[in-house]
C-alpha positions as CSV (number, residue, x, y, z in Angstrom):
1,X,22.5,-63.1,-79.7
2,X,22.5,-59.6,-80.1
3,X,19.7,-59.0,-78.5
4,X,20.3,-60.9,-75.6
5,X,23.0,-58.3,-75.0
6,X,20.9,-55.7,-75.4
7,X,18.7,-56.8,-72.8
8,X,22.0,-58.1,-70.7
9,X,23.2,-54.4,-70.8
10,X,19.6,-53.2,-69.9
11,X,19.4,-54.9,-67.1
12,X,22.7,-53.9,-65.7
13,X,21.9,-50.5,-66.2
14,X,18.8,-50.8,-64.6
15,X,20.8,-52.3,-61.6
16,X,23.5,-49.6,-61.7
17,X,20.8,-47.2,-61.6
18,X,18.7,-48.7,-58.8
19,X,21.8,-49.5,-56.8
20,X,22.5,-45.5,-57.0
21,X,18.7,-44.9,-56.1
22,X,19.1,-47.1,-53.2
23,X,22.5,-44.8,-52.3
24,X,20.8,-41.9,-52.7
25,X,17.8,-42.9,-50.6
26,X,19.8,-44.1,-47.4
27,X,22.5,-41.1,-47.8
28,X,18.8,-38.5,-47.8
29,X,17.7,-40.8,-44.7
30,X,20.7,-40.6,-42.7
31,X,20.7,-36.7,-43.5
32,X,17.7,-36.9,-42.1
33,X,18.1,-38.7,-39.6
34,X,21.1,-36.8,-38.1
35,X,18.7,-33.6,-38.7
36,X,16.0,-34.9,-36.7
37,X,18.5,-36.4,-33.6
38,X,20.2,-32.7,-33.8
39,X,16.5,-31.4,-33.6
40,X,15.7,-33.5,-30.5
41,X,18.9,-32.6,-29.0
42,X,18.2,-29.1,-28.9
43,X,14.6,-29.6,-27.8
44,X,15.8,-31.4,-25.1
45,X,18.5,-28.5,-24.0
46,X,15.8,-26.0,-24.3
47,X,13.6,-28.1,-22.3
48,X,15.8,-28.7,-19.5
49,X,16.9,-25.1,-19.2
50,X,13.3,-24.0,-19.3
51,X,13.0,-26.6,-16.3
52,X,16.0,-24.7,-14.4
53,X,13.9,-21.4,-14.6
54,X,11.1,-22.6,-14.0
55,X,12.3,-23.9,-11.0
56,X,14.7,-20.9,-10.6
57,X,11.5,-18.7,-10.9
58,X,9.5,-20.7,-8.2
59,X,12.2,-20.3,-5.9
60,X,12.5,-16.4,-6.3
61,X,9.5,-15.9,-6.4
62,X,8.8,-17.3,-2.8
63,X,12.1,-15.5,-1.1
64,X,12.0,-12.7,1.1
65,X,15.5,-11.6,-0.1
66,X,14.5,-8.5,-1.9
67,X,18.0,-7.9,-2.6
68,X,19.2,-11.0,-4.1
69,X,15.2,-10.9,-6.1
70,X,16.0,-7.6,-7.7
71,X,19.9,-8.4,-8.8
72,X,18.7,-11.4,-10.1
73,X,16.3,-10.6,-12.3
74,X,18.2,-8.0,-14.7
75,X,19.9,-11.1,-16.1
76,X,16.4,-11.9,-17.4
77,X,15.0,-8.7,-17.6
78,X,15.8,-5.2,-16.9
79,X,15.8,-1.9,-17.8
80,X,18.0,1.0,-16.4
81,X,17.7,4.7,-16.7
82,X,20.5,6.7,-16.6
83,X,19.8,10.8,-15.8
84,X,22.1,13.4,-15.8
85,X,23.1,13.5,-12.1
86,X,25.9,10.6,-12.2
87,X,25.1,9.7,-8.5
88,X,22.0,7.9,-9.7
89,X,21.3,5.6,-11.3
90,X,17.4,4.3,-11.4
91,X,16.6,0.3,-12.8
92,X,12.7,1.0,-13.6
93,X,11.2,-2.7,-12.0
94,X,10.5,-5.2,-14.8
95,X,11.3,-8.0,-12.4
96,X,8.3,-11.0,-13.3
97,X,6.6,-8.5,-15.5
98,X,4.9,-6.9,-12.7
99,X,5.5,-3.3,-13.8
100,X,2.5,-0.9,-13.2
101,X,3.9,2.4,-13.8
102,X,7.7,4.1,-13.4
103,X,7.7,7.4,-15.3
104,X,10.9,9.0,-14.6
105,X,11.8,13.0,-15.0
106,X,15.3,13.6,-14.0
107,X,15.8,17.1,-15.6
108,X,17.6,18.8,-12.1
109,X,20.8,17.6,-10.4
110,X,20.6,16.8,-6.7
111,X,21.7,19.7,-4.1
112,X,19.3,18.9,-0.8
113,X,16.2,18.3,-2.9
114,X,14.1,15.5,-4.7
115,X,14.3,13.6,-7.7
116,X,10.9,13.7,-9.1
117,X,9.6,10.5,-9.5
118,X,6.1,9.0,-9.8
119,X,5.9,5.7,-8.0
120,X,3.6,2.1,-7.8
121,X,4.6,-1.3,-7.7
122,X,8.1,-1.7,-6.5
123,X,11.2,-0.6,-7.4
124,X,15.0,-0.7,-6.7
125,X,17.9,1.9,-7.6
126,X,21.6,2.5,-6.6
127,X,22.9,6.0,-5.2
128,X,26.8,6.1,-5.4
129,X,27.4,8.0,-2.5
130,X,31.6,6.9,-2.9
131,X,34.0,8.2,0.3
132,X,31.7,11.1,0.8
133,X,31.3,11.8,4.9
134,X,28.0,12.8,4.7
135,X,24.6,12.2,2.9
136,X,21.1,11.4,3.8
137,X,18.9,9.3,1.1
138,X,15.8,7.3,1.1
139,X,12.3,8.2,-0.2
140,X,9.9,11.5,0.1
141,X,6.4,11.6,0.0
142,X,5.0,14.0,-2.7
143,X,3.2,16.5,-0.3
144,X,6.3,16.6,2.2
145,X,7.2,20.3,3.0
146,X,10.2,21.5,1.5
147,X,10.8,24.5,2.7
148,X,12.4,25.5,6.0
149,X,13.6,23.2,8.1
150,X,12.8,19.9,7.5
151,X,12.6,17.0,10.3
152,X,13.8,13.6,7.9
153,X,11.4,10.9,9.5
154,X,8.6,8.8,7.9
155,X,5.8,10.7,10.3
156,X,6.9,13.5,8.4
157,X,7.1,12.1,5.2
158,X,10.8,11.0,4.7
159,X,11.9,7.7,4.8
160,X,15.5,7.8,5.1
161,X,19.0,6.7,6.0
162,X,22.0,8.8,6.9
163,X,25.9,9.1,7.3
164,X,27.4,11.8,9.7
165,X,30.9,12.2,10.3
166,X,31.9,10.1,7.7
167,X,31.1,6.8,10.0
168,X,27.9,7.0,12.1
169,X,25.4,5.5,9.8
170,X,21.4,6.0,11.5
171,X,18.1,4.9,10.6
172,X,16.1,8.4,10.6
173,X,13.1,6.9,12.0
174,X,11.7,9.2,14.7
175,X,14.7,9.0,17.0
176,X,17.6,7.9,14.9
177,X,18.5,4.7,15.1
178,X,22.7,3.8,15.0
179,X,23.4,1.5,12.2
180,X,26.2,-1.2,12.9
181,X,27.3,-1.6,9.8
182,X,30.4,-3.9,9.2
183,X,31.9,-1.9,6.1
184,X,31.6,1.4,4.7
185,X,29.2,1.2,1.6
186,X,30.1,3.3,-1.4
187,X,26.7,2.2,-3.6
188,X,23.1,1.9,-1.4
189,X,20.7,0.1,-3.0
190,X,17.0,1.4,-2.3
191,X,14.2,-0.5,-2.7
192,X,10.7,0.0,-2.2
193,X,7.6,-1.9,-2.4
194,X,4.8,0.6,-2.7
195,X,2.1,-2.3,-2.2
196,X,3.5,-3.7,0.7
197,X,4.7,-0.4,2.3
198,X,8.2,-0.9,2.7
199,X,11.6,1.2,2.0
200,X,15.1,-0.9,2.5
201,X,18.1,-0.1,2.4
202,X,21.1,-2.0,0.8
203,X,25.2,-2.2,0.9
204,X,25.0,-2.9,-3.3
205,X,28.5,-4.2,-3.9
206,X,28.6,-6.4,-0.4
207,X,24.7,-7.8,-1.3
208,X,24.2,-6.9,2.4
209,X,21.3,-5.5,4.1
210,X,21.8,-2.0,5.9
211,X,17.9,-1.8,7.9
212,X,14.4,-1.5,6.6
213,X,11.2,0.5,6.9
214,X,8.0,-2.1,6.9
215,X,4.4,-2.1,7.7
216,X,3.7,1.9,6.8
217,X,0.6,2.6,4.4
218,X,2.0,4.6,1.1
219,X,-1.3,6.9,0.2
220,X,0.5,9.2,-2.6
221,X,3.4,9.0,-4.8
222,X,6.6,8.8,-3.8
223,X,10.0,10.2,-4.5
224,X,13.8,9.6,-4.1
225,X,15.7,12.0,-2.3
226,X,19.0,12.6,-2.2
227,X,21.6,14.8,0.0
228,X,25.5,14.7,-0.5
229,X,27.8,16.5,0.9
């Protein structure tokens, strides 16, 4: 007798304890479980955002909105370079990793000369020119004469845009060219595309486009420049 209840109380102990192996065992799978649905989840997520911009990258990337291409793209990638003259600030292109070269030296504030810049690929940066009345800026060949009097027009080696009288806005390009422009901007966006030969111009906060300088052949580098008055 007694050692049937020996082996009685083995046997129940050997239940208890598979019965708690068994727990154990489905409480470590449905852990896992959950771990590997959580895992799929977020694969999933990443997945369809990497979709978006991929398609979201397709999409800029044909666009002939310079504008909307290079404000864009600092929510992915940017970098900005802030100098000492606090009307400028410069945003070096990173835009679809295509930068080539932007080395900037910004050691001289701007009084009717250039920032010294040395230029390929393309670029974009913001001049806050504020309520001033008057100002011409745009972009300078490096061999352009700068002394005397100087003619601002891209045969000459200026590519530039102008105020006067605190609301005539011209395109300097040989004759000047009247600018319609439905507000007064107070931040110009400039952009140029070395490659491609072009200079535009840019009413930053309205996202608008002020005019554009295309189809010129850029043989040296280039600088912006800057007037204010």
């Amino acid at each position: 007798m007694e050692s049937l209840e020996v082996f009685a109380a083995l046997m129940r102990s050997m239940e208890r304890i598979e019965t708690e192996l068994v727990q154990m065992i489905q409480r470590k799978q449905a852990a896992a479980e959950q771990r590997a649905e959580r895992l799929i989840a977020e694969l999933e997520l990443e997945i369809t955002e990497l979709e978006r911009k991929r398609c979201e990258m397709e999409q800029l990337s044909d666009t002939e909105d310079h504008l909307h291409l290079l404000q864009r793209f600092p929510a992915l990638c940017s970098t900005s370079v802030t100098t000492s003259c606090s009307d400028l600030v410069v945003h070096a292109d990173t835009c679809l990793g295509a930068v080539r070269r932007a080395v900037a030296d910004l050691e001289h504030q701007l009084q009717a000369s250039l920032q010294r810049f040395s230029f390929q690929g393309r670029h974009y940066w913001e001049v806050d020119v504020g309520e001033k009345t008057s100002w011409d800026l745009g972009v300078a060949r490096q061999s352009v004469d700068r002394k005397g009097v100087v003619t601002l027009s891209p045969e000459d080696g200026y590519w530039t845009v102008c105020l006067r009288n605190g609301s005539e806005y011209r395109a300097c390009a040989g004759e000047a060219e009247l600018l319609r422009l439905p507000r007064k901007p107070k931040i110009i966006g400039v952009f140029l595309d070395f490659e491609d030969g072009t200079v535009s111009f840019y009413d930053a906060d309205a996202k608008s486009h002020m005019y554009s300088f295309t189809d010129y052949q850029f043989r040296e580098a280039m600088f912006p420049f800057s007037i204010q008055t």
